[in-house]
C-alpha atoms as one frame of an Amber mdcrd trajectory, in Angstrom:
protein
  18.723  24.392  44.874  20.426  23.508  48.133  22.863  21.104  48.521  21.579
  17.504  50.083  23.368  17.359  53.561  25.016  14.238  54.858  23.776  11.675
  56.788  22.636  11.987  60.313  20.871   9.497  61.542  21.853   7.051  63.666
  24.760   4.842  61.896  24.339   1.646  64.649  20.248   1.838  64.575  20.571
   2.026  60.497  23.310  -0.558  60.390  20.795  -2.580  62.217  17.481  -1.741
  60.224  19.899  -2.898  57.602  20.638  -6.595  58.569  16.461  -6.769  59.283
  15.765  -5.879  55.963  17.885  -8.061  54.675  16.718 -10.829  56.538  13.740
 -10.363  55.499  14.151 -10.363  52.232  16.435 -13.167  52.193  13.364 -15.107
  53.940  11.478 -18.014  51.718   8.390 -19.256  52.020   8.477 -22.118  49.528
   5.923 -24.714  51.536   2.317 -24.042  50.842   1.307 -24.244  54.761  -1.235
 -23.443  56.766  -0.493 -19.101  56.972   2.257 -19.210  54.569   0.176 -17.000
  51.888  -0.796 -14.340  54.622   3.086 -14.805  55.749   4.135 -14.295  51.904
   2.511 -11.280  51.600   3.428 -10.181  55.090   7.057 -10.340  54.084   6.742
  -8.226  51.086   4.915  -5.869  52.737   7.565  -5.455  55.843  10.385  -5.126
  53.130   8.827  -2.261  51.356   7.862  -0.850  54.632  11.889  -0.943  55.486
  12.970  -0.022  51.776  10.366   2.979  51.141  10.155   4.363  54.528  11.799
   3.554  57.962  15.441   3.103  56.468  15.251   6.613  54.165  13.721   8.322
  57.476  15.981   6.805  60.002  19.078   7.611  57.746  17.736  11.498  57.702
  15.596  12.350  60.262  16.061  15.926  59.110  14.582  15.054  55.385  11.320
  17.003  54.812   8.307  15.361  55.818   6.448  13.560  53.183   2.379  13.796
  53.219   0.538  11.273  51.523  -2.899  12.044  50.190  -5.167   8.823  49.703
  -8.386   8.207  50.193 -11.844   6.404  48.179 -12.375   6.529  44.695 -13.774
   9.902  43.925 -13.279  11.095  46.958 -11.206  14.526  45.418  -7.796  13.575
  46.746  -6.068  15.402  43.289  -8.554  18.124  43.523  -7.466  18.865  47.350
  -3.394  18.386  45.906  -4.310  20.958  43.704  -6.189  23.495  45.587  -3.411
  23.030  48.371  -0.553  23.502  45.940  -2.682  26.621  44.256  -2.377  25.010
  40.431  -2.956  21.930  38.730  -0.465  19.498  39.541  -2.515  16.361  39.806
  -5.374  15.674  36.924  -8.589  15.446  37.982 -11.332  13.775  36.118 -14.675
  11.807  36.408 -13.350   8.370  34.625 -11.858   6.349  37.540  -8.995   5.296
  38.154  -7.710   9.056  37.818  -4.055   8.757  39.288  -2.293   6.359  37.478
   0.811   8.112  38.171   1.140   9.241  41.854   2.629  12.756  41.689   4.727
  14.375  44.621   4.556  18.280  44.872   7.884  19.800  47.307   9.498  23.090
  47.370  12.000  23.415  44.508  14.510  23.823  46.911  13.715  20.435  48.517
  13.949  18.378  45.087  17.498  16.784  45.737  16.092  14.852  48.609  13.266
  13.218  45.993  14.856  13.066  42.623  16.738   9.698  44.183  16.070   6.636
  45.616  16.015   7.591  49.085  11.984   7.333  49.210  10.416   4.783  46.884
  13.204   3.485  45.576  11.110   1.214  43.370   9.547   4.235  40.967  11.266
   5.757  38.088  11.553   9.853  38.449   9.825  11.496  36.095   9.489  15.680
  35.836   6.338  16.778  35.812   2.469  15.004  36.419   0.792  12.837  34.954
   0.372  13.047  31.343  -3.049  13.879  29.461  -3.405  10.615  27.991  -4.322
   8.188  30.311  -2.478   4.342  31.027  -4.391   1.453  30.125  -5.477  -0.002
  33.039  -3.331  -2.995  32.969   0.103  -1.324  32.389   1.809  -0.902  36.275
   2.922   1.619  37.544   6.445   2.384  37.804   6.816   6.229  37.829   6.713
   8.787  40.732   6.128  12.350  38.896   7.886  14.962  40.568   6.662  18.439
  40.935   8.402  21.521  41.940   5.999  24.643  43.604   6.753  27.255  45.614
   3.505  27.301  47.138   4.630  24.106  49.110   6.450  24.662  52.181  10.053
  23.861  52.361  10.130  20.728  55.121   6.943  19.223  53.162   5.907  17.317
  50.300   2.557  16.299  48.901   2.094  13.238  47.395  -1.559  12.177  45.511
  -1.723   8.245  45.753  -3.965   6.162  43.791  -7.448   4.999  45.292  -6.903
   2.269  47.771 -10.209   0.670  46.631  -9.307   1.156  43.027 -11.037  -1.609
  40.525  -7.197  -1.908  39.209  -5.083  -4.126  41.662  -1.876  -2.389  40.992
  -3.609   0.914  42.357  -4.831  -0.480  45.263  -1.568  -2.179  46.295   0.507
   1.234  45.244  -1.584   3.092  47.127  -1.440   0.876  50.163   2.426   1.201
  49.461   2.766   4.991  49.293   0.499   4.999  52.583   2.928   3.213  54.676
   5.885   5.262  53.282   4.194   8.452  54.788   5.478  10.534  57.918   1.850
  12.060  58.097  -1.154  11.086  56.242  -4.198  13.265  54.812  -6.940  11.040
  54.706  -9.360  12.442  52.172 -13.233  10.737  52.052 -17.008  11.950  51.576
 -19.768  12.718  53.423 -21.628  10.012  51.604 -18.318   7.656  52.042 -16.779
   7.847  55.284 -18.102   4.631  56.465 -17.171   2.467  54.009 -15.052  -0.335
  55.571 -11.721  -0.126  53.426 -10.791   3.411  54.798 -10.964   2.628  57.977
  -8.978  -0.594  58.070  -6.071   1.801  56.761  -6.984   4.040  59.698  -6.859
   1.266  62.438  -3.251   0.828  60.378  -2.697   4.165  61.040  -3.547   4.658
  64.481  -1.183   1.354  65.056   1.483   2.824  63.771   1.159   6.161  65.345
   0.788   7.767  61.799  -0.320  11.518  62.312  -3.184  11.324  60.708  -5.567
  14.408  59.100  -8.947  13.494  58.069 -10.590  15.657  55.414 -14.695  15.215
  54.865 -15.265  15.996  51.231 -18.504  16.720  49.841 -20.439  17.780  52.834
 -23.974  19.226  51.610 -24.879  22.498  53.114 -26.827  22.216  56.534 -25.140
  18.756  57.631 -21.725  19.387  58.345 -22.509  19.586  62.048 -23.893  16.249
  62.368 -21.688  14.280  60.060 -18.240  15.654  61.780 -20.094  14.654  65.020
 -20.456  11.097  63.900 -17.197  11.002  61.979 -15.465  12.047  65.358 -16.604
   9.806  67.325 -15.943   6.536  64.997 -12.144   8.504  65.271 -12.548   8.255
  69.146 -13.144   4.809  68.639 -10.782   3.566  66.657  -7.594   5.634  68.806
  -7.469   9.029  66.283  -9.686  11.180  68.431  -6.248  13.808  68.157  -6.423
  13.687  64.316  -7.285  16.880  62.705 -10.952  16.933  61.146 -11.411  19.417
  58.223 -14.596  19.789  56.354 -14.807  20.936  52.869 -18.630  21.960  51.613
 -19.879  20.261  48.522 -19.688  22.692  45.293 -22.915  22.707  43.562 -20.586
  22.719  40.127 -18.016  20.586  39.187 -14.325  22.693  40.326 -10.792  22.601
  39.223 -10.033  24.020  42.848 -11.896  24.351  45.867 -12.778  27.470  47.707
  -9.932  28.654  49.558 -12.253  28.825  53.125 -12.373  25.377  52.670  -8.645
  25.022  51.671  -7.428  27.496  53.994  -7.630  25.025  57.239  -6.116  22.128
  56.165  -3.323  24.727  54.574  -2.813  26.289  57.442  -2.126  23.122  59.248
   0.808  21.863  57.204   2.314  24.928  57.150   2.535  24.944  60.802   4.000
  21.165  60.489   6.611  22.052  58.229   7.741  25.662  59.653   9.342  24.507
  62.878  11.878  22.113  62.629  11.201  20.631  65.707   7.494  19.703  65.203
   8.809  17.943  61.935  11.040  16.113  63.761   8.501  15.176  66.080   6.457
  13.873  63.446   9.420  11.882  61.901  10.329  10.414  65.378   6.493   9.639
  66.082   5.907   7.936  62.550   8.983   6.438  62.030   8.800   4.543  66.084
   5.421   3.485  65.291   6.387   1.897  62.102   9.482   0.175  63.115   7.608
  -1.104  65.852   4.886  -2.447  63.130   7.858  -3.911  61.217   9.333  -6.022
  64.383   5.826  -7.524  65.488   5.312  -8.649  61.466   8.860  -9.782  61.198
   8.431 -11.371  64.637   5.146 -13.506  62.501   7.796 -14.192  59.420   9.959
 -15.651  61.421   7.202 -18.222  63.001   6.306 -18.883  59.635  10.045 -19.195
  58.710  10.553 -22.138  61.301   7.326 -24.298  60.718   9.131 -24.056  56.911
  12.507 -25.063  58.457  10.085 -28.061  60.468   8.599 -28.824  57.105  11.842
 -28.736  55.009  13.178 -31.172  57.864  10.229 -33.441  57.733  10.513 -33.772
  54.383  14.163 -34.672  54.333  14.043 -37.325  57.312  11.592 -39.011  54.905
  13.021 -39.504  52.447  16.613 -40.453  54.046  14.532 -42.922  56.618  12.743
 -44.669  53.736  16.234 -45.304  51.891  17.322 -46.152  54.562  14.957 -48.665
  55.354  15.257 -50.267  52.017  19.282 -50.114  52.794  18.886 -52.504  55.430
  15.795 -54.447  54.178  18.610 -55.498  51.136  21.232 -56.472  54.106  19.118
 -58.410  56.322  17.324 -60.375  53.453  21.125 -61.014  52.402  22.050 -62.067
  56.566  19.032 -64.101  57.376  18.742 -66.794  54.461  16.498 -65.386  52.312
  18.549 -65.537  49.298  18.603 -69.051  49.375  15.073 -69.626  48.486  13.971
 -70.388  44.753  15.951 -70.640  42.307  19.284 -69.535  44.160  18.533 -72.605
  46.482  17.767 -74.973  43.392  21.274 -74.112  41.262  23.085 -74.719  45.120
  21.603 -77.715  45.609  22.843 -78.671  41.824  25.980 -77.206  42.283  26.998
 -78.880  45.225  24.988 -82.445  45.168  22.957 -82.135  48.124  22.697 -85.328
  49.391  26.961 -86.186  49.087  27.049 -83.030  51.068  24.841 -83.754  53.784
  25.851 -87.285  53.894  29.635 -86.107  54.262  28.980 -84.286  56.645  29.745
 -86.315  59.880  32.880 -87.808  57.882  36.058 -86.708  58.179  36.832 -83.165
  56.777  39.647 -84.965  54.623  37.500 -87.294  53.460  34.741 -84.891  52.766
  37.130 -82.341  51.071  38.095 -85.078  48.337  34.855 -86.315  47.873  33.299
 -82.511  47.574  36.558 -81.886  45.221  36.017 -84.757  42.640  31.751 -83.854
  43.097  33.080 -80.251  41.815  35.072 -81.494  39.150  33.005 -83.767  37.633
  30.309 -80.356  37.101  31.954 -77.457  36.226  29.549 -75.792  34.516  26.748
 -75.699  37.701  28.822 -72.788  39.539  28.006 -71.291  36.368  23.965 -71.512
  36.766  24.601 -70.776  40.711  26.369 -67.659  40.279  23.571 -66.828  38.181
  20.921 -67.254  40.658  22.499 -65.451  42.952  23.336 -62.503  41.008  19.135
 -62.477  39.987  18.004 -63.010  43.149  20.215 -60.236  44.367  18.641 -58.038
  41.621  15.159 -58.638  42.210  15.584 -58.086  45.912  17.369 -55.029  45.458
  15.307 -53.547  42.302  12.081 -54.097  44.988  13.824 -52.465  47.625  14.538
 -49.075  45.501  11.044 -49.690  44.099   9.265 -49.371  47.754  11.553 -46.688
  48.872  10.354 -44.694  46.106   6.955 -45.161  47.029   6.908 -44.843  50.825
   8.723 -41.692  50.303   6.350 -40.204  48.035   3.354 -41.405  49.990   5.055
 -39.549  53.116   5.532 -36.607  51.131   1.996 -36.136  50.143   0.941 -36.736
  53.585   3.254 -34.140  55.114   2.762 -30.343  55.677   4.526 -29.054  52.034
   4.688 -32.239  50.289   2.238 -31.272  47.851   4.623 -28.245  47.171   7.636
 -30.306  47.029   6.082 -32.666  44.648   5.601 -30.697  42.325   8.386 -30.769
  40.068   8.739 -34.577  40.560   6.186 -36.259  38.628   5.608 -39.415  39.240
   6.752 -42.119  36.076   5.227 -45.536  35.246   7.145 -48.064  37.196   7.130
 -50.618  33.816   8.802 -47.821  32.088  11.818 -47.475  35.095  11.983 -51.251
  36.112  14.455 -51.905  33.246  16.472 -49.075  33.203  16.615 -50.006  37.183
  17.420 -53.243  36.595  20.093 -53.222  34.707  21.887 -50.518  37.135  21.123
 -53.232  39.623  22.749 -56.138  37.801  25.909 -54.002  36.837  26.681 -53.728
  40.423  25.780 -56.771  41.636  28.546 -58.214  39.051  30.342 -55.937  39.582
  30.147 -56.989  43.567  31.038 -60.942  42.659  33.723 -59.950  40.061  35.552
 -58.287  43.422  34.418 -61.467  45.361  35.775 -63.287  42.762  39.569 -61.547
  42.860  39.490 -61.786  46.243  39.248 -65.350  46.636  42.019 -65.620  43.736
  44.266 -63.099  46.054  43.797 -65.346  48.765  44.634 -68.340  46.539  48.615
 -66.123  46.119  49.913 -68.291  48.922  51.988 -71.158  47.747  49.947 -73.263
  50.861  46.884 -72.136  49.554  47.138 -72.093  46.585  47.343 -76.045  45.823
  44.456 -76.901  48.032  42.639 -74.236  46.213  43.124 -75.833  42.492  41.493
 -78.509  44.026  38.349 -76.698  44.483  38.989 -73.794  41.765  38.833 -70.416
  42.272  34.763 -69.880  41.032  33.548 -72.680  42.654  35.856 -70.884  45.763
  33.916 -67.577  45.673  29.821 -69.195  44.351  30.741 -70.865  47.737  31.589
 -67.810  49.719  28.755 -66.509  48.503  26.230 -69.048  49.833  28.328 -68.600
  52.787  27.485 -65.028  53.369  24.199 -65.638  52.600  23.649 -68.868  54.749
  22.466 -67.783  58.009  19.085 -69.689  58.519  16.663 -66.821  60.281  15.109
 -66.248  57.486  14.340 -70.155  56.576  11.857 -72.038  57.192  11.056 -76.043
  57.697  13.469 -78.209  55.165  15.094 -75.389  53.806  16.791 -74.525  57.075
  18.024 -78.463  57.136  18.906 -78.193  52.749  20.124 -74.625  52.631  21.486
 -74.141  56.246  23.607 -77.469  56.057  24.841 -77.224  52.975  26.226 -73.663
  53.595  28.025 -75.548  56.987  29.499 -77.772  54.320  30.523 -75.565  51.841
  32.016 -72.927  55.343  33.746 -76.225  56.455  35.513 -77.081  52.971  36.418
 -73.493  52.428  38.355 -73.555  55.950  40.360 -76.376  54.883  41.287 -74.216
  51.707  42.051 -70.970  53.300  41.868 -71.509  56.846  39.325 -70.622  59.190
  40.202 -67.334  59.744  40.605 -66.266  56.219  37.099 -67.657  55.474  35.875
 -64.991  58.298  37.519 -62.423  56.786  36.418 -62.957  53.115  32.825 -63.307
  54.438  32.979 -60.193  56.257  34.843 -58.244  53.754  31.891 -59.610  51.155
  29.361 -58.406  53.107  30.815 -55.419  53.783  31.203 -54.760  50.360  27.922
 -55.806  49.376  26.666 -53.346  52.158  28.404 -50.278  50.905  27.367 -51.441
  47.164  23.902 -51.105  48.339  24.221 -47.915  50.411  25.639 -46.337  47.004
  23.333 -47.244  44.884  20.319 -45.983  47.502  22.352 -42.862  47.984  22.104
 -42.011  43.960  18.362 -42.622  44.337  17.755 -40.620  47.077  19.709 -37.816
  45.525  16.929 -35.935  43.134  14.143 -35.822  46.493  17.010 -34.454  48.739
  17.960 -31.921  45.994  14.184 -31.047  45.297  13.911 -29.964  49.069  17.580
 -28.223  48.879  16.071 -26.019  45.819  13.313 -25.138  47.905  16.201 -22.728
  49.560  14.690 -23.576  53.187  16.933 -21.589  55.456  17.134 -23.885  58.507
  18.774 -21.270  60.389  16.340 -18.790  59.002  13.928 -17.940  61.644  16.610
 -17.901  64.184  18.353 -15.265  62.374  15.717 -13.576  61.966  14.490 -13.340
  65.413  17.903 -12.182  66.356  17.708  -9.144  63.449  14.591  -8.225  64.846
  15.719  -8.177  68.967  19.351  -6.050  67.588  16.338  -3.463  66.279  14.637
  -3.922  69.737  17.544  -3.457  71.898  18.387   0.237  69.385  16.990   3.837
  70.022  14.719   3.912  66.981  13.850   7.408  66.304  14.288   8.665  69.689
């Protein structure tokens, strides 16, 4: 056995064929668009391309060729393997499928450049063909049985695929496999046969590529070979393999373990001649492999269009879902700027708390006057700030709670009107709103008092000044912040008739009282710092909501960057000498 050589090829064009491949592979196609099926399969077809053929061959353009027999069902592709190789190698047999193990036939001395991984990496080696018993038709196929004959020529192996219209799937897509991990294929059909549609969609594949490509016409009854080559030539014309090789083999008028060597003896002779001279094999590497890596760059170049409308997707999907949060972010704020709040119930406890009509009648007095009068008002009801805070902390709640509630919804009605919504939706079922409105409610309410407590010890921080702090007893430090509160709340855009003249003026009262506590600049402050508070209380709380849809299209594993990589792996391979 002769020792494996090292590698020749070129290291830059390799290095390159490298990064494509793994590009490839590292593409997803999560989004169930338009083309993304054909695109799926596209990708797994370039990748085995890369892995079974065009990265062995360009690493060793010196390795011996490899022929790959495949035809129809029936057609006698293991009884040509065997008549070539001079002994059985390949079982033959009437019950289809037959080759449930593809078998590869080199010169012993050639076996070290087979018994890896270099071709086919995919297939366990096995010694030897096929065994007697047959598979069940179910079980895949994951062996490659290796045969050593002298009767091959060095330079060249033979390798019997399955049928590529085989009633078992994993035949057909093995054999479509082995096909495009040929250097030269020997395309075996029958005189009955040869127009049947499959064969000759692999042939257009073929003559794509710039396969070499030998066609041999089984079967051919006596007295009709001339017309049926005839025929069969010109559909090869036609289809851009007028150079392939035609061989005809007469049909036998008993069934054969081998065919008669005139018949052989052609087809023989012609891979011998391929595999003698090593420059005619390296023609046929150079030929193959160009043709193929130029197949691979005009699929990839399709990937990678498929890879960005799932990038577009991917981003569609994610501006939905932050936009509609969003959204309900500042649907809470604005209801909170523009007097909403103070409708209901939150406007009923105020106007309890404070005594609306001392309020509005104090208004044009004196602000001395008015602060003793609002002072003794307070005193004489502590317990109202009590029911006020209240209604402000539920009406807070209930506006909030409907906010999360419609972002929820918007976003999934976006998502299942968006290209790969469906897709994304699938692992985010949708749950009864009754049965989250509690749990949602109460996650609501324990920030919201969670927001007043702070409003609260602000207001008593404030209240740390010695100045302050006696006009503030006055007042008292919850009746200080329910105040604020109203305050914050009080601007009158979103009222309407008396409730701008109730709610708006009593907020100027209660704004004008807390000024002579703290001073008008503090009550700015505290206002703004509530709100701003409030704000990022809100912003949090959409944020954790948000969280599971922006994580459902992060596990999608959307490369955004993905086509654009891609495109760039596939113009590095462009720019190379591939197999030149």
């Amino acid at each position: 056995m002769t020792q494996r050589p090292a590698p020749s090829g070129p290291l830059d064009v390799v290095a390159r064929l490298r990064e494509l491949d793994a590009r490839l592979a590292g593409t997803t196609l999560p989004l169930d668009l338009p083309g993304a099926e054909e695109a799926r399969r596209l990708r797994r077809s370039l990748v085995d391309q890369l892995e079974d053929y065009v990265l062995p061959r360009a690493e060793r353009l010196d390795a011996p060729l490899l022929a790959v027999v495949g035809g129809s069902t029936g057609a006698g592709k293991s009884t040509l393997v065997n008549s070539l190789v001079g002994q059985e190698v390949s079982r033959a047999s009437a019950i289809r499928p037959t080759t449930r193990r593809p078998v590869l036939v080199h010169h012993p001395d050639d076996a070290a450049w087979f018994t890896g991984d270099r071709v086919l990496p995919g297939l366990a080696r096995v010694q030897g063909a096929a065994p007697a018993a047959p598979y069940a038709e179910e079980d895949p196929i994951t062996e490659l049985g290796l045969v050593g004959a002298d009767s091959v020529p060095r330079g060249l192996a033979l390798l019997d695929a399955p049928d590529i219209d085989s009633v078992v799937a994993a035949n057909r897509r093995l054999a479509t496999q082995l096909l495009a991990a040929a250097d030269l294929w020997i395309f075996v059909t029958t005189a009955a046969r040869y127009a049947d549609a499959v064969p000759w969609e692999l042939l257009r594949e073929a003559a794509a590529r710039r396969v070499v490509v030998a066609v041999v016409l089984d079967r051919v009854p006596p007295g009709t070979a001339g017309e049926i080559r005839s025929d069969l030539a010109e559909r090869l014309e036609a289809e851009g393999l007028a150079h392939a090789p035609l061989f005809v083999v007469s049909e036998q008028p008993t069934a054969t373990a081998q065919l008669p060597a005139a018949d052989v003896g052609p087809v023989r002779s012609w891979i011998t001649g391929l595999a003698a001279d090593a420059a005619t094999r390296a023609g046929v590497a150079r030929q193959t492999l160009s043709g193929a890596v130029a197949g691979v760059l005009s699929g990839a170049a399709h990937v990678a269009t498929a890879a960005r409308a799932q990038a577009e997707a991917s981003e569609e999907l994610h501006a939905a879902v932050v936009e509609h949060h969003a959204a309900a972010a500042r649907a809470v704020m604005e209801a909170t700027e523009d007097g909403t709040l103070l409708r209901g119930e939150v406007l009923a406890r105020w106007q309890e708390f404070v005594g609306t009509g001392e309020w509005l009648r104090g208004v044009e007095a004196a602000v001395g006057r008015l602060r003793d009068r609002i002072t003794g008002f307070l005193r004489g009801r502590p317990p109202t700030h009590e029911r006020a805070e209240e209604a402000i902390e539920s009406g807070l709640v209930t506006l909030v709670v409907a906010e999360v509630e419609r972002a929820e919804r918007e976003t999934r009605r976006a998502w299942e009107s968006l290209p790969g919504g469906t897709t994304a939706l699938e692992t985010l079922p949708a749950r009864p709103a009754a049965e989250e409105r509690p749990r949602l409610a109460e996650e609501v309410g324990a920030e919201v008092r969670e927001w007043q407590r702070a409003l609260l010890e602000r207001v008593r921080a404030e209240g740390e000044d010695r100045r302050v702090r006696a006009r503030m007893l006055s007042l008292g430090v919850n009746a200080s912040g329910v105040t604020l509160m109203l305050v914050v709340f009080a601007f009158s855009g979103g009222l309407t008739g008396i409730e701008v003249g109730v709610a708006g003026g009593t907020a100027v009262v209660g704004q004008k009282v807390l000024e002579m506590v703290f001073g008008d600049q503090a009550v700015r402050d505290l206002a703004r710092h509530a709100q701003r508070d409030l704000g990022e209380r809100v912003e949090r709380l959409l944020e954790e909501h948000r969280r599971p849809w922006l994580e459902r299209v992060a596990e999608l594993g959307v490369d955004p960057a993905g086509a654009d990589t891609l495109h760039a792996a596939v113009e590095a391979v462009r720019s190379a000498e591939v197999g030149r």
